[in-house]
C-alpha distance (Angstrom), angle and dihedral (degrees) to the residues before:
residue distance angle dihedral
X1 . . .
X2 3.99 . .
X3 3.42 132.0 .
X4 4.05 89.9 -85.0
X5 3.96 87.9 51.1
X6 4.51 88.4 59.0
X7 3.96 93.1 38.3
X8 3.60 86.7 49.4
X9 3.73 98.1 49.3
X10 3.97 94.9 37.6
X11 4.17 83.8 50.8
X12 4.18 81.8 50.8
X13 3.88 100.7 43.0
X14 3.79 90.9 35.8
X15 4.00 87.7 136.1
X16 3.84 88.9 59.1
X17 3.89 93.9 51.1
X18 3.70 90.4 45.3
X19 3.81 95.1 45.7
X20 3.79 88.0 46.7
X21 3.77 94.6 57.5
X22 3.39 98.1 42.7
X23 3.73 92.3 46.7
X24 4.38 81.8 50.0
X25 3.51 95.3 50.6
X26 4.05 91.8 43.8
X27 3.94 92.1 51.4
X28 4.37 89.6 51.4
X29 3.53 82.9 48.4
X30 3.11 96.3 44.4
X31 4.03 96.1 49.6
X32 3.67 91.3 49.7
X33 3.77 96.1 50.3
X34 3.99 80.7 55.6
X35 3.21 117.7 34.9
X36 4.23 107.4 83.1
X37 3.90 116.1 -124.9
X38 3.76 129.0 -97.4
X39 3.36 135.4 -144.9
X40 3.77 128.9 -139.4
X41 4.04 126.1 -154.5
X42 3.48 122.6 -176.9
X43 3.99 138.7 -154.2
X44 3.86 123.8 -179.9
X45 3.65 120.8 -159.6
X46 3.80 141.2 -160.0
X47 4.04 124.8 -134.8
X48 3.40 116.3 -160.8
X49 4.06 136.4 159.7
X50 3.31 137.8 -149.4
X51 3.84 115.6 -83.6
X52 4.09 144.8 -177.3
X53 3.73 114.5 -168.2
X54 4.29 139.2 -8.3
X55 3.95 86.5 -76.2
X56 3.61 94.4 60.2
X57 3.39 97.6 33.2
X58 3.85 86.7 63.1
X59 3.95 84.7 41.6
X60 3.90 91.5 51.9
X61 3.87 97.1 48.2
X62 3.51 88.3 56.8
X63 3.57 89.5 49.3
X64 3.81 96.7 51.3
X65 4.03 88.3 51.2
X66 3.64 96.6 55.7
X67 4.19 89.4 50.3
X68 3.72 93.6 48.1
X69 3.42 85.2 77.3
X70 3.56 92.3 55.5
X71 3.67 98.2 47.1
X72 3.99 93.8 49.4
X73 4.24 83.1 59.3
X74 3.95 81.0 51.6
X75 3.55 93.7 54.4
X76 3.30 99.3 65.8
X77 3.81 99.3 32.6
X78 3.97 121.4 118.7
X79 3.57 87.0 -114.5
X80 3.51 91.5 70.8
X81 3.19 104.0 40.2
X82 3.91 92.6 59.9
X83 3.19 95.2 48.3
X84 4.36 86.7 59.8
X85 4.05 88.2 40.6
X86 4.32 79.6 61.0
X87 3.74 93.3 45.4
X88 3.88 103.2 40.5
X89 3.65 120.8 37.5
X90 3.36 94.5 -163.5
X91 3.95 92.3 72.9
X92 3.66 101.1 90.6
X93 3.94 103.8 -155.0
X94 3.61 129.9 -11.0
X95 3.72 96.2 -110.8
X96 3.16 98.6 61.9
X97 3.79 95.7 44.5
X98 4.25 80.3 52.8
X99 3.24 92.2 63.2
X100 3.38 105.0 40.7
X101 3.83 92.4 62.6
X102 3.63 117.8 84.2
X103 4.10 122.8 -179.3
X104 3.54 120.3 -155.0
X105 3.90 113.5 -176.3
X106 3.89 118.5 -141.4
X107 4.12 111.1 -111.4
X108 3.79 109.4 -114.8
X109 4.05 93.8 -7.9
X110 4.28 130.6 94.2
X111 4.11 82.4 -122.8
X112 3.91 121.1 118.6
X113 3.23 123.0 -173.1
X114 3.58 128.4 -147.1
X115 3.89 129.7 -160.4
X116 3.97 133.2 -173.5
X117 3.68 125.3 -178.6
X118 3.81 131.6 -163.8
X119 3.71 142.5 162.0
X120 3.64 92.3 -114.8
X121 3.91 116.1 69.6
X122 4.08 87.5 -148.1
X123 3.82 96.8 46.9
X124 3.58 96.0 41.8
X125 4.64 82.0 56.7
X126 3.80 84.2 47.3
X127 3.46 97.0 47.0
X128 3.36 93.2 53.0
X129 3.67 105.5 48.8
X130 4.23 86.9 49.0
X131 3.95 84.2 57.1
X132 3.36 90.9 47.5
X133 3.55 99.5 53.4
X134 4.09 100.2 42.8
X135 3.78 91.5 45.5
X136 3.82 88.0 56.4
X137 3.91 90.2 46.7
X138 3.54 84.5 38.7
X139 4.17 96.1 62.8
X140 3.41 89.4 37.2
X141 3.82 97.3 63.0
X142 3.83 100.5 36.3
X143 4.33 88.0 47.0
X144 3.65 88.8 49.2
X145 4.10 109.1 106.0
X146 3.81 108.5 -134.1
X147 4.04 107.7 -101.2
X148 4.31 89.0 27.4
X149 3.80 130.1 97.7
X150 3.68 93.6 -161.4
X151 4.17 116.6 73.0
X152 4.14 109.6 -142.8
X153 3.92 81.1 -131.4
X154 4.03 126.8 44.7
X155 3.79 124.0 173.7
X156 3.47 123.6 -154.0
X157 3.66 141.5 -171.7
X158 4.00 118.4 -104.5
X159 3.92 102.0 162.0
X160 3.69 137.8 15.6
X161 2.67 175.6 -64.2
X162 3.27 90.6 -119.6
X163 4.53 119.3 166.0
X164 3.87 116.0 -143.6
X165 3.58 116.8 -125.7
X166 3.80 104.0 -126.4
X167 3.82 125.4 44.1
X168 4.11 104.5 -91.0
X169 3.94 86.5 -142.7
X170 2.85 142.0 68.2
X171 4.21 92.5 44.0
X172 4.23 101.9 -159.5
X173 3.63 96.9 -162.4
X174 3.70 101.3 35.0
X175 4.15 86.0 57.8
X176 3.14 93.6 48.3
X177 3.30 107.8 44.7
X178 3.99 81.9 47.4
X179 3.65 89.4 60.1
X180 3.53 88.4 48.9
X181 3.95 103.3 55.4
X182 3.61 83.2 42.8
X183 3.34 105.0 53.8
X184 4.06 92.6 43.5
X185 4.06 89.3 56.6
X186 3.54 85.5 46.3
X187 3.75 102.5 49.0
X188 3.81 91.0 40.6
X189 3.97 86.2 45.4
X190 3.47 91.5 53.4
X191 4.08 91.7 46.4
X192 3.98 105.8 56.0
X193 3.92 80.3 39.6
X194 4.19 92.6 53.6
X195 3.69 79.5 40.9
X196 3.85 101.9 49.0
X197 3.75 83.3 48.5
X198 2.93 103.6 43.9
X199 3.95 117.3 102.2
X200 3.66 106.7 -178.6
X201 3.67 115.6 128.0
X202 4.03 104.5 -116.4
X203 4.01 106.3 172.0
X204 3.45 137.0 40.3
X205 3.81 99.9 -113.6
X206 3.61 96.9 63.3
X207 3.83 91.3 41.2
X208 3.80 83.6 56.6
X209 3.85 89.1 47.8
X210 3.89 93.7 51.8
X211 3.76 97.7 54.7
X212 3.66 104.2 22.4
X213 3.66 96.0 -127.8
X214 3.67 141.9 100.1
X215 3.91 126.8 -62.4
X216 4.17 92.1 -141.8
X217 4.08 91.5 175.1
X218 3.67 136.8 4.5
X219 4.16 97.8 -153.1
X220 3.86 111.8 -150.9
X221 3.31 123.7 -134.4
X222 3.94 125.3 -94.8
X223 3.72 132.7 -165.5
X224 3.85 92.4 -163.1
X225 4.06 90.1 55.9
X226 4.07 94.8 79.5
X227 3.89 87.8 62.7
X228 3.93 94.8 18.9
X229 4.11 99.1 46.1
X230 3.86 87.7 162.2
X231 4.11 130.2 68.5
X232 4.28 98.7 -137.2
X233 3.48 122.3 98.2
X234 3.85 118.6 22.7
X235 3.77 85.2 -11.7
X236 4.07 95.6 65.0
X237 3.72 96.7 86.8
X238 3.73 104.5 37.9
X239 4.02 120.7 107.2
X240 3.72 95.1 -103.1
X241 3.82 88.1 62.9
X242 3.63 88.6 44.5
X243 3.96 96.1 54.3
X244 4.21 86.0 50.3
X245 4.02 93.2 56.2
X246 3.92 79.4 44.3
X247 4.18 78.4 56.7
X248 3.89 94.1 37.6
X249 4.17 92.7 52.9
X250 4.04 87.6 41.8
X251 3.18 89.5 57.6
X252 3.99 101.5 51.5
X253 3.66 83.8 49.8
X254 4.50 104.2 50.1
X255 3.84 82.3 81.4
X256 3.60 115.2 13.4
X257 4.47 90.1 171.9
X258 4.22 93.8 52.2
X259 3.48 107.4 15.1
X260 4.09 121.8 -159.6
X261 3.35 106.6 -102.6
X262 3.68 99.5 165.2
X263 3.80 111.0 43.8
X264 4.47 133.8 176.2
X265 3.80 110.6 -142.2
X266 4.05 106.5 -161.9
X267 3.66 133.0 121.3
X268 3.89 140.9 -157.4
X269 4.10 103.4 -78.1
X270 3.63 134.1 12.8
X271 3.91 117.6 -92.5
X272 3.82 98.1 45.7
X273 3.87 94.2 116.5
X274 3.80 94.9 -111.7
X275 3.74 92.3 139.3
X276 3.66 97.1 58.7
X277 3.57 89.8 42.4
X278 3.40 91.2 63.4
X279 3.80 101.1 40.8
X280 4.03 84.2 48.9
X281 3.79 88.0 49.6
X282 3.94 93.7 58.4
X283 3.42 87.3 47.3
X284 3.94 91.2 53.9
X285 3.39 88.3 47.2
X286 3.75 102.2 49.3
X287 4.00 87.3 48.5
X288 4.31 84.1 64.0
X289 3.74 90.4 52.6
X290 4.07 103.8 -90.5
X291 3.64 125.4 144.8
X292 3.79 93.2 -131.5
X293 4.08 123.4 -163.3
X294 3.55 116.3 -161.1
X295 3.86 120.7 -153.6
X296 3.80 124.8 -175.4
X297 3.61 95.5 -156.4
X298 3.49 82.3 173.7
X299 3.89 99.6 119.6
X300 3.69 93.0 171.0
X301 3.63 118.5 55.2
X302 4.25 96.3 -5.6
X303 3.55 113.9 -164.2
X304 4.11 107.3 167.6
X305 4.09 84.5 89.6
X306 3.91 104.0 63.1
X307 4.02 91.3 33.1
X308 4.33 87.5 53.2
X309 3.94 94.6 29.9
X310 3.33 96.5 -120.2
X311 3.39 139.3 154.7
X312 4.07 105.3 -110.2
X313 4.06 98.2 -178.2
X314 4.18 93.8 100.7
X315 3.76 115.0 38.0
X316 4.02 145.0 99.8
X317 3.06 91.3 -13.1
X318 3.47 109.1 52.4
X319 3.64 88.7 42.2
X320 3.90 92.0 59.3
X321 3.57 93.3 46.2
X322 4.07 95.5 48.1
X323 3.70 97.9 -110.3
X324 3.70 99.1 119.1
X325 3.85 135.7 5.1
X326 4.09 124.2 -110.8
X327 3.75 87.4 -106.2
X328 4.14 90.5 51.5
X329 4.10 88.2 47.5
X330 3.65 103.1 41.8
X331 3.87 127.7 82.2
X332 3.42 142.1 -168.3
X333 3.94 123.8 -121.7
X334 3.41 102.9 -141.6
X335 3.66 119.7 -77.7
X336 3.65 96.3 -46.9
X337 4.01 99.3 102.7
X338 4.06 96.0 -103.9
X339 3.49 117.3 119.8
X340 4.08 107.6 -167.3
X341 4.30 117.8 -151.6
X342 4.05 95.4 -163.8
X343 3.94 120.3 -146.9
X344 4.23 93.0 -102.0
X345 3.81 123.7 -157.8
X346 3.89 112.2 -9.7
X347 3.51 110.1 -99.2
X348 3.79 125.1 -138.1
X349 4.13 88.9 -133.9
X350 3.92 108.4 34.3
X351 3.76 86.0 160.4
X352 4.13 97.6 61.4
X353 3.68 88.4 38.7
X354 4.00 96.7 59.5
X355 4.09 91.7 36.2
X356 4.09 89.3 48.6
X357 4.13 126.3 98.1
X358 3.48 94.9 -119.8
X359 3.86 87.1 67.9
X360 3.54 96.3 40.7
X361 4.15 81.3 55.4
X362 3.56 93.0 51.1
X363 3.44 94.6 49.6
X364 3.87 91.1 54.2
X365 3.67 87.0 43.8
X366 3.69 90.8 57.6
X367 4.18 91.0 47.1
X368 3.52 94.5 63.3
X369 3.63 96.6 47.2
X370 3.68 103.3 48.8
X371 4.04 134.1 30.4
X372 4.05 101.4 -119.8
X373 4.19 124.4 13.6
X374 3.89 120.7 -157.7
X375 3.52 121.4 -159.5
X376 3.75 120.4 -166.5
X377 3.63 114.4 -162.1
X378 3.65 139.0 169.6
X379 4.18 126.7 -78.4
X380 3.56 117.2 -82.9
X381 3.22 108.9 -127.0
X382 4.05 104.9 58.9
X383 3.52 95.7 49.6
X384 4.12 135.5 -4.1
X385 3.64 106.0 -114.8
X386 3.65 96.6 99.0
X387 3.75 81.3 59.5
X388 3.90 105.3 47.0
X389 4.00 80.5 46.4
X390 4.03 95.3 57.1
X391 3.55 89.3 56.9
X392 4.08 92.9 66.6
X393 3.61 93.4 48.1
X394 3.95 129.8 76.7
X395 4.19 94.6 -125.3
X396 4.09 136.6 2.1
X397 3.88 119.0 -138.2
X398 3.82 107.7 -151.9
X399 3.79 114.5 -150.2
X400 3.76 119.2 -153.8
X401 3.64 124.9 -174.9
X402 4.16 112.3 -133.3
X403 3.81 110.0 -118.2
X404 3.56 104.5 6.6
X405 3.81 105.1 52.4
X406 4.00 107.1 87.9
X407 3.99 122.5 -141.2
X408 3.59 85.5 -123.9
X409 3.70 89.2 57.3
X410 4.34 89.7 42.7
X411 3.55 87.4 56.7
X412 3.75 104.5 48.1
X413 3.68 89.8 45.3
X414 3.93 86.2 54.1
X415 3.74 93.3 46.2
X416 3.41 92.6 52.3
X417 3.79 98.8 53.4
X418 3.71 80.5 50.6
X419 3.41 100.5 56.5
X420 3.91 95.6 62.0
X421 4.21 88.0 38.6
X422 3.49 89.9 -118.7
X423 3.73 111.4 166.6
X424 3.99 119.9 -108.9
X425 3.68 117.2 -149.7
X426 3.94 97.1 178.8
X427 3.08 154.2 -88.3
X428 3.43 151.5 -54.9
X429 3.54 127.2 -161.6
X430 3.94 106.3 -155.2
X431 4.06 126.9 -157.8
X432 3.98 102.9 18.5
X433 3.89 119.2 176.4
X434 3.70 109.4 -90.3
X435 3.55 94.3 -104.3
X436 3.71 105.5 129.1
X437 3.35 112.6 57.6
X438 3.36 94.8 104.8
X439 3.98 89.2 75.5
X440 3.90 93.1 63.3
X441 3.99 91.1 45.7
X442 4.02 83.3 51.2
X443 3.98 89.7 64.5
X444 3.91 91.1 36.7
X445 3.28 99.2 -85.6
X446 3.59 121.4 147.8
X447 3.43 119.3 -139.8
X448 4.14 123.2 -128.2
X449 4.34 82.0 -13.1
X450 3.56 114.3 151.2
X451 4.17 114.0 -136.5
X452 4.37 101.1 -82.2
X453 4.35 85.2 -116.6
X454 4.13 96.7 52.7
X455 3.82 92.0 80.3
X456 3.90 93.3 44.7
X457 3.85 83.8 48.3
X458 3.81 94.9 39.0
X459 3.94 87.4 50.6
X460 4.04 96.7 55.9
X461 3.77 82.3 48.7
X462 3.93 80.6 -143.0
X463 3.73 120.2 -166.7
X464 3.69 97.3 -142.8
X465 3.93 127.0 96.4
X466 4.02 117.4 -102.7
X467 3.86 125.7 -144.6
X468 3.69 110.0 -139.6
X469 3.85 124.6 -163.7
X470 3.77 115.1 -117.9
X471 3.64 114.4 -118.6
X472 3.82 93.2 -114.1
X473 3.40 96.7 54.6
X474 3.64 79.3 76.2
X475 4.15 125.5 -110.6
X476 3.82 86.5 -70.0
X477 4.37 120.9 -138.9
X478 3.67 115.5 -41.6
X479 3.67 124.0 -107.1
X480 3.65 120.8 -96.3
X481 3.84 121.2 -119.5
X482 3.29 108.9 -79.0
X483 3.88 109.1 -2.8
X484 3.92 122.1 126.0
X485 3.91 115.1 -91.0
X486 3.94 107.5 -114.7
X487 3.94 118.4 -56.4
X488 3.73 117.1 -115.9
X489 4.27 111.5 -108.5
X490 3.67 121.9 -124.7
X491 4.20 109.8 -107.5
X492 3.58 116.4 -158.3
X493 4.25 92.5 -137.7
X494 3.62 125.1 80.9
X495 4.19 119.4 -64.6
X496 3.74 110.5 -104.3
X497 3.73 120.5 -172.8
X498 3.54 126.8 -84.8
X499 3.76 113.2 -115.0
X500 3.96 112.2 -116.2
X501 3.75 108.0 -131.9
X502 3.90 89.4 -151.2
X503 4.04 97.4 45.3
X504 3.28 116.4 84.8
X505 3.40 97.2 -167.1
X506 4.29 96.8 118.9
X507 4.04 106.3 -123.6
X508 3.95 119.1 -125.0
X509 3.69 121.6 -129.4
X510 3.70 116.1 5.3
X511 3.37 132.1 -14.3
X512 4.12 131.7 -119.5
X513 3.36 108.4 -49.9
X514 3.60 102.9 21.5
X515 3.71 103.7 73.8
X516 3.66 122.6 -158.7
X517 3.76 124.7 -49.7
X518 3.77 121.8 -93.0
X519 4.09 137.0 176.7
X520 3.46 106.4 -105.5
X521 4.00 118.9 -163.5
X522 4.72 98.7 -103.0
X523 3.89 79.8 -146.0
X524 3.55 102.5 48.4
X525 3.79 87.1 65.4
């Protein structure tokens, strides 16, 4: 990885970093708030020896430099510190008054400097004057030569003991700006290692390189889609709808001599949005002029029902098993050219059903009657119907969600479309970051902007159907000043209610325009 590669995945796992530092910051916080202060005295003393002359003077300095080392290891020996426990009662044991001492020799000088720290301001001044005066006794009885009354080394006292102002510990800033530091390097640890990890396929090139085929649409991401699965309404002009005409057109064009007419729309796990991918793609294609059926094939967890509001009780699989006729199961959404086959009743062998000849027949009975048929099926991986499915159809679509779908998981799903040689169109890689809006405002395009007549439509909350203008028909001549935005045309189904751009409520059944669902006689058509 380069420098790109750890911007990239701190910019991606920003969260982490963020949580990390905060978390940092909290915890030196946190250990200041608990730990109790200390107090630090401080004593400085002066070795000398006993010298005759410049020369040993000079000699003697020397001398007293070399020992200082000697007598900072006898500052904080246990010998010491019982001696101070016999002096002061107010030193409680002498381990604790050990370790409270620390020596720090003077660089270059014959000064050594003692320091004792305590909880209690008092008993830390104490301490330090009972140190002070058994480590002078101290030196003075081990540099004493046996038979002598004078030691060839005396230290005395030139400073102390003097009590610092603040409380040497805890240290606010230090802790937290510990915390800090290491709660960045763990956070952006954590990051390139969630990214090296990581597995998910994120752009279109490497989902192209996993399954060998196309990438025909790269499908941003849109908040409004949980409650908003479908691209009518306020929804027709945002990018997401955009990116599937970009899939629609790509389509038409992946085999311009025999093109699919009949195509599977599933993917490798559940929760990849391949069911509102295909509902949105009959909707695409009805907006070009197609008579589009819509089959939720499905049988195990069907879906295409509550996103159309339909009714799902006759369908596939009463059609298979001779219960009802195609023209009994299918139904007409709205006026909008998409006819929708739901799932039916849940059958105890959805697998045998999709793989059978009567479903291969329906499926050709369904080709001749309408201009493009889209078959949602179940994932891959959990069980193989989406796979005995792709092999009636002309083309598969494979929807992959960004971030969360694996490469192991890409590749699998892949193999097994290639182990029945069904035929793979493309791809579509589902739930990109919004990061490319900016190329539709480029050519004009407004991003997420509703059509300038839905609010005046929305507003009169009027019960009759209105045509919209497909994006690529282009944005069409601008109104003049002062004349009425376009009049809403009479439709021959059932009103439905308009969808309020500004109320979130989410509107059952079908949106404006569409009217409410109704069998329609397969023959009549």
């Amino acid at each position: 990885m380069d420098v790109r590669d750890y911007l990239r995945a701190v910019r991606r796992q920003w969260w982490m970093v963020v949580t990390a530092v905060v978390l940092g910051i909290g915890a030196g916080v946190g250990v200041t708030a608990m730990t109790p202060p200390e107090y630090a005295a401080s004593v400085t003393f002066f070795v000398g020896t006993q010298t005759k002359g410049v020369s040993d003077a000079y000699q003697g300095s020397l001398f007293s430099q070399q020992r200082i080392k000697s007598y900072a290891d006898l500052l904080t020996s246990d010998r010491l510190a019982r001696v101070v426990v016999g002096r002061e009662p107010a030193a409680r044991s002498a381990t604790r008054v050990q370790n409270a001492i620390t020596a720090t020799p003077v660089p270059d000088t014959v000064l050594l400097q003692a320091t004792v720290t305590d909880r209690n301001r008092n008993r830390a001044v104490m301490l330090t004057r009972a140190v002070a005066d058994a480590f002078v006794d101290l030196v003075r009885t081990l540099e004493t030569p046996p038979g002598s009354t004078s030691p060839t080394v005396w230290v005395e006292v030139v400073a102390g003991p003097t009590l610092a102002d603040e409380p040497v510990s805890p240290q606010p800033v230090r802790n937290t700006a510990l915390g800090l530091a290491v709660g960045l390097l763990l956070g952006v640890g954590g990051a390139v290692l969630r990214e090296v990890l990581d597995t998910s396929v994120k752009t279109a090139s490497a989902l192209a390189e996993l399954t060998g085929s196309p990438v025909l649409s790269s499908v941003p991401a849109d908040s409004r889609a949980r409650r908003a699965p479908l691209i009518v309404a306020g929804s027709a002009g945002s990018v997401r709808a955009e990116a599937l005409r970009q899939l629609r057109t790509n389509l038409q064009f992946v085999n311009v001599d025999e093109p699919a007419r009949t195509l599977v729309v599933t993917s490798a796990v559940p929760g990849e949005g391949k069911s509102t991918t295909a509902c949105n793609l009959a909707i695409v294609f009805a907006e070009a002029g197609k008579r589009v059926v819509l089959v939720d094939a499905d049988l195990r967890r069907p879906r295409l029902a509550e996103y159309l509001g339909v009714d799902g009780t006759i369908g596939v699989t009463n059609v298979l098993a001779g219960q009802a006729t195609i023209g009994d199961a299918l139904q007409e959404w709205g006026t909008s050219g998409v006819y929708v086959l739901p799932s039916g009743s849940v059958p105890p062998n959805p697998s045998e059903l999709l793989g059978s000849r009567n479903m291969a027949a329906l499926l050709g009975s369904l080709r001749d009657g309408f201009d493009m048929v889209i078959v949602d099926t179940p994932p891959l991986l959990p069980v193989t119907d989406g796979a005995l499915a792709a092999t009636l159809v002309d083309g598969t679509v494979l929807v992959f969600r960004c971030g969360k779908t694996s490469a192991n998981q890409v590749r699998s799903a892949t193999e097994a479309l290639a182990a029945v040689d069904a035929k793979v169109l493309g791809c579509v890689l589902n739930m990109t970051p919004r990061k490319g809006e900016a190329g539709y405002a480029y050519y004009g395009y407004e991003p997420l902007g509703r059509p300038w007549y839905s609010k005046a439509a929305a507003a009169a909350r009027s019960p009759l159907a209105v045509v919209y203008r497909s994006s690529e028909d282009g944005p069409g001549p601008e109104p003049e000043a002062g004349a009425r935005p376009p009049q809403p045309v009479e439709s021959p189904v059932s009103p439905a209610p308009v969808a309020d751009p500004d109320d979130p409520t989410p509107v059952t059944g079908p949106p404006a325009g569409i009217g409410r669902a109704k069998v329609r006689s397969f023959n009549a058509d």
